[in-house]
N, C-alpha and C positions, 0 to 999 in steps of 0.2 A: 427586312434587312439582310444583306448579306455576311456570310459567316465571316470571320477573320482566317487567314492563311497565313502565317507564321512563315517564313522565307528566309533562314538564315541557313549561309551559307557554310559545309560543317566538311568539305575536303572530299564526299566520297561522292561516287556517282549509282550507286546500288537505290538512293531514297530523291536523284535527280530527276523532277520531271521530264528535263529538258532532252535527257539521255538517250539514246538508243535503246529502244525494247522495253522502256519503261513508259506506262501509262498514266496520263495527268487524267486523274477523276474531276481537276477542276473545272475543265476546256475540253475534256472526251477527246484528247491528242494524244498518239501516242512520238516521242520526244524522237527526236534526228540526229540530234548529238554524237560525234561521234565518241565512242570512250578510249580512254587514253591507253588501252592497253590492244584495240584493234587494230592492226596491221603488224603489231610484233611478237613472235613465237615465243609462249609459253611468258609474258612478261617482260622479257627480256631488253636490258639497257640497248639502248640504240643512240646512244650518245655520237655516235660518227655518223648513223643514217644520214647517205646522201651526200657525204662524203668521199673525197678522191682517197684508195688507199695510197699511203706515203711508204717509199722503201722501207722504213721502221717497221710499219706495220705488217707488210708483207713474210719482214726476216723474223718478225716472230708468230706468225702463223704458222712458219714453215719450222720454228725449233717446238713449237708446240705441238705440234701434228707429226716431227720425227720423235717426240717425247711420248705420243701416243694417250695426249690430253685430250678429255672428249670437249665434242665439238659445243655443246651448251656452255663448256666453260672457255673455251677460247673466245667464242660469240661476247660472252659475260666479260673477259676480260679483253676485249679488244673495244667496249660499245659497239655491236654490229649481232645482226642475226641470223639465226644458223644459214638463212638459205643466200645471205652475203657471204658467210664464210664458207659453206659450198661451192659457190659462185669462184670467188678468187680463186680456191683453191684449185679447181677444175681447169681454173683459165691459165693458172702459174704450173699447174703439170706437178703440184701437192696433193699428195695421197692423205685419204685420213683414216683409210680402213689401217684396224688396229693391227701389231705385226704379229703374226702368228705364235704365241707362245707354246710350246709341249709342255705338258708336268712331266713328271718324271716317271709317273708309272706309263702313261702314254708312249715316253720314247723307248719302254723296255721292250714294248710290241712288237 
């Protein structure tokens, strides 16, 4: 008799057979799956991936990137990932390198 295999489904993909890089001992397959966090950096909400950006979004790239907000959090707060928001910025002539601050003892130099 074959054993029983319990298959309830519980939200993660770390105990998916079906998974990428995870090994089913039942069927000696290892799983194809893709996991939900491959293709987005570090995590990251991608709520707009694939998406046209909209003037909105644009004008706040650009008050965010003159405000010298790092780029994880614009990505984070726009849904889009850093190398979209590279991308645009690159394309719209937005700088994101941060703007040079001196301290003070610096500028006494």
């Amino acid at each position: 008799m074959q054993p029983y295999t319990v298959a309830n489904p519980n939200g993660t993909q770390r105990d998916n057979y079906g998974t990428s890089g995870n090994y089913n001992p039942n069927n000696g397959h290892f799983g194809t799956a893709r996991r939900a966090t491959e293709g987005a950096t570090h995590g990251q909400s991608t709520r707009n991936s694939g998406k046209s950006w909209t003037p909105k979004d644009v004008q706040q790239l650009r008050q965010m990137a003159k405000g010298n907000t790092p780029t994880r959090v614009i990505g984070f707060k726009l849904g889009r990932t850093d190398a979209s928001i590279y991308g645009k910025a690159s394309a719209e002539g937005i700088s994101l390198s941060p703007t040079n601050h001196r301290t003070t003892a610096a500028s006494k130099l």
